[in-house]
C-alpha positions, 0 to 999 in steps of 0.5 A: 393186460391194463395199460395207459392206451386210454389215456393217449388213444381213447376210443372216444374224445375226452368231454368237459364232463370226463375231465371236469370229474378228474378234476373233482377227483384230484381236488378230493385227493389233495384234501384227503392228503392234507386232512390226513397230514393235519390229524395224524401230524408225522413230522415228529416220526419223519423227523426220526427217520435219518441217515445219520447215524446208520448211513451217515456219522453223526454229527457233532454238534446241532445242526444250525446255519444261515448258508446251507450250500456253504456250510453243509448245515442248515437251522431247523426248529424240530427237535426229534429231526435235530436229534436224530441228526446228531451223534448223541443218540447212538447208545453209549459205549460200556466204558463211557461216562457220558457228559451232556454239554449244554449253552449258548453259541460260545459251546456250539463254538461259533468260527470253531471247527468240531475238534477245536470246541469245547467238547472236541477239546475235552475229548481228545485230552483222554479224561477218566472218570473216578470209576475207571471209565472214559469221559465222553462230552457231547455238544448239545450247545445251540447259538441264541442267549436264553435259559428257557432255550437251554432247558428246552433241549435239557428236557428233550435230552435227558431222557433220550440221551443217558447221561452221567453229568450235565454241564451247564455253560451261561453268562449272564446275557442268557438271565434277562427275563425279557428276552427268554422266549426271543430264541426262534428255537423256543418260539417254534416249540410252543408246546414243550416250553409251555408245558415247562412253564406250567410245570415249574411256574415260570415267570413266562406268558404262556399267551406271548405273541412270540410263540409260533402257534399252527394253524389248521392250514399251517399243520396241512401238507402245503402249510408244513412244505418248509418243515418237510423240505428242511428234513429232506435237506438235513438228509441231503447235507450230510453227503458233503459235510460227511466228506469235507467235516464242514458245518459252518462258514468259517469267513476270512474276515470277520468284525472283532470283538469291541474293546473299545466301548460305548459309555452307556451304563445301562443293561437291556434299558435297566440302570443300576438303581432300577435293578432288582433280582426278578429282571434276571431267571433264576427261576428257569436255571432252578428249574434245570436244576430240578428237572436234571433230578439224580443226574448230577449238574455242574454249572459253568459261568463261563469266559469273557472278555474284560475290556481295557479300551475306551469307558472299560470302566463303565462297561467289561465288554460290549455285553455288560456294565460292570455294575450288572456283571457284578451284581448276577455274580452275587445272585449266583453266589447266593443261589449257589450257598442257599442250594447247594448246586455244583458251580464252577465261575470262570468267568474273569479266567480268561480275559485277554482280547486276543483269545476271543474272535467275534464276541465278547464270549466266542474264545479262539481255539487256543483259548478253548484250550484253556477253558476245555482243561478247567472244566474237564478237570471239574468233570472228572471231579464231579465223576466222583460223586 
């Protein structure tokens, strides 16, 4: 029988020649593995592999986070990973009518713990739909201000994750055209938000330096470690956060939300006599519109704070001067009649400072409440057909 007594116990001493030709040997190995990860690229089958789901509950929102060992979370950038990880891909129950909730860090519901979102909210009220089934939301929101972002995980989603409706939560910070492709999510998914462009005619560089592009040594099993280790991670997270429900920090202090406000005019370096509706993307909301095709869209303009501290005539909030606000509200209004789309702006309904924490849009769990009966009642109207 083979055994490993050569290896301890020659019959005669290990050369420079033997060990130059293990040495040879391995180094050969090791590129064969890298060459190998570079052409047959399994991150995205990896990615599909999850306890989540099976071994695991899913999760309830997106996984994101900046301190992992606290939160039991982390912020990875591969879709199929993400996804897998979430609650959203189990296949829908006979009695459902499956809602997809898609936004910014006010739908993730940033200092909200899963049952006080948004969507932890709707689904406890026990909605009905027009045709007798139960109302189901799934939180697809994800922290970052861009529409490209949120029509990036719409095109992931709608085939993967049957839909009856899709909810659309923005404001107005998510329109500024020069900060579309600023989300780390867009950027280390060049492939799928290039195709978007081409395929919709976007007013976005399909060349910007921003996108993360691969390079050869980056697609190797060295160069993709990171990506590797943050699967295995993801994995290993769901044992606490499975036990404890915890999947973000929740800080016993935090910086409030500014109600007094600096007496600067300006939105993203533009004054009002420099505006004109190109500096706003309606393109990419026109884009989601006609990617969400027979699925019926409803779009939110969602809360925020009106400010009544210092220069709150100048400005609603830290976000926006009053002039900017007011002049998206008529763009949307106008997109809104000139197509037909389904839009419910609930953006001056919730104004008070203390129904938001850390932002200007980021709504206490009382608050969320509000929000939560407004547009589960706009859902099961738009249940109806």
């Amino acid at each position: 029988m083979q055994t490993w007594r050569w290896l301890y116990k020659p019959g005669k001493p290990f050369d420079g020649r033997f060990i130059a030709r293990v040495l040879v040997k391995t180094a050969l190995l090791f590129a064969a593995l890298n060459l190998a990860f570079v052409l047959l690229d399994p991150l995205p089958a990896l990615g599909k592999l999850s306890l989540y789901n099976r071994i695991l509950p899913g999760r309830a929102r997106l996984p994101y986070g900046e301190n992992p060992d606290a939160a039991y979370n982390l912020s990875l950038f591969q879709l199929d990973a993400m996804f897998a990880a979430h609650e959203v891909t189990r296949a829908p129950a006979r009695d459902e009518f499956r809602v997809l909730l898609i936004g910014d860090s006010a739908a993730w519901g940033i200092l909200l713990r899963p049952e006080e979102t948004l969507t932890g909210q709707i689904n406890a009220a026990g909605l009905v739909a027009a045709d007798g089934r139960r109302v189901r939301t799934y939180n697809l929101g994800y922290p970052t201000m861009s529409l490209t972002k949120d029509l990036l995980l719409l095109d992931y989603a709608l085939p993967r994750c049957e839909p009856d409706l899709v909810v659309w939560l923005f404001t107005l910070e998510s329109f500024d055209v020069q900060t579309q492709l600023d989300s780390p999510l867009v950027q280390h998914n060049p492939a799928p938000v290039r195709a978007l462009i081409a395929r919709y005619g976007l007013a976005q560089d399909p060349a910007d330096s921003r996108f993360v592009d691969l390079s050869t040594w980056d697609k190797t099993l060295i160069g993709q470690r990171r990506a590797l280790a943050d699967l295995l991670r993801l994995q290993l997270y769901g044992v606490p956060w499975a036990v404890t429900g915890i999947d973000q920090e929740y800080p016993a202090d935090y910086t409030p939300r500014a109600v007094d406000l600096p007496a600067d005019a300006t939105w993203h370096g533009l004054r009002q006599d420099l505006f004109a509706p190109a500096d706003l993307a309606f393109d990419v909301l026109r884009a989601g519109v006609e990617r969400a095709g027979d699925v019926p869209l409803l779009l939110v303009n969602e809360p925020m704070l009106i400010s009544t501290g210092a220069n709150s005539d100048i400005r609603y909030n830290f976000f926006y001067p009053r002039w900017a606000y007011d002049a998206y509200r008529q763009l949307l209004y106008a997109e809104r009649d000139a197509r037909g789309w389904a839009l419910l702006d609930l953006g001056a309904t919730i104004p008070e400072a203390d129904c938001y924490t850390d932002s200007a849009v980021h709504l206490t769990p009382v608050c969320t409440a509000e929000l939560a009966e407004a547009v589960g009642a706009a859902i099961v109207g738009a249940s109806g057909g």
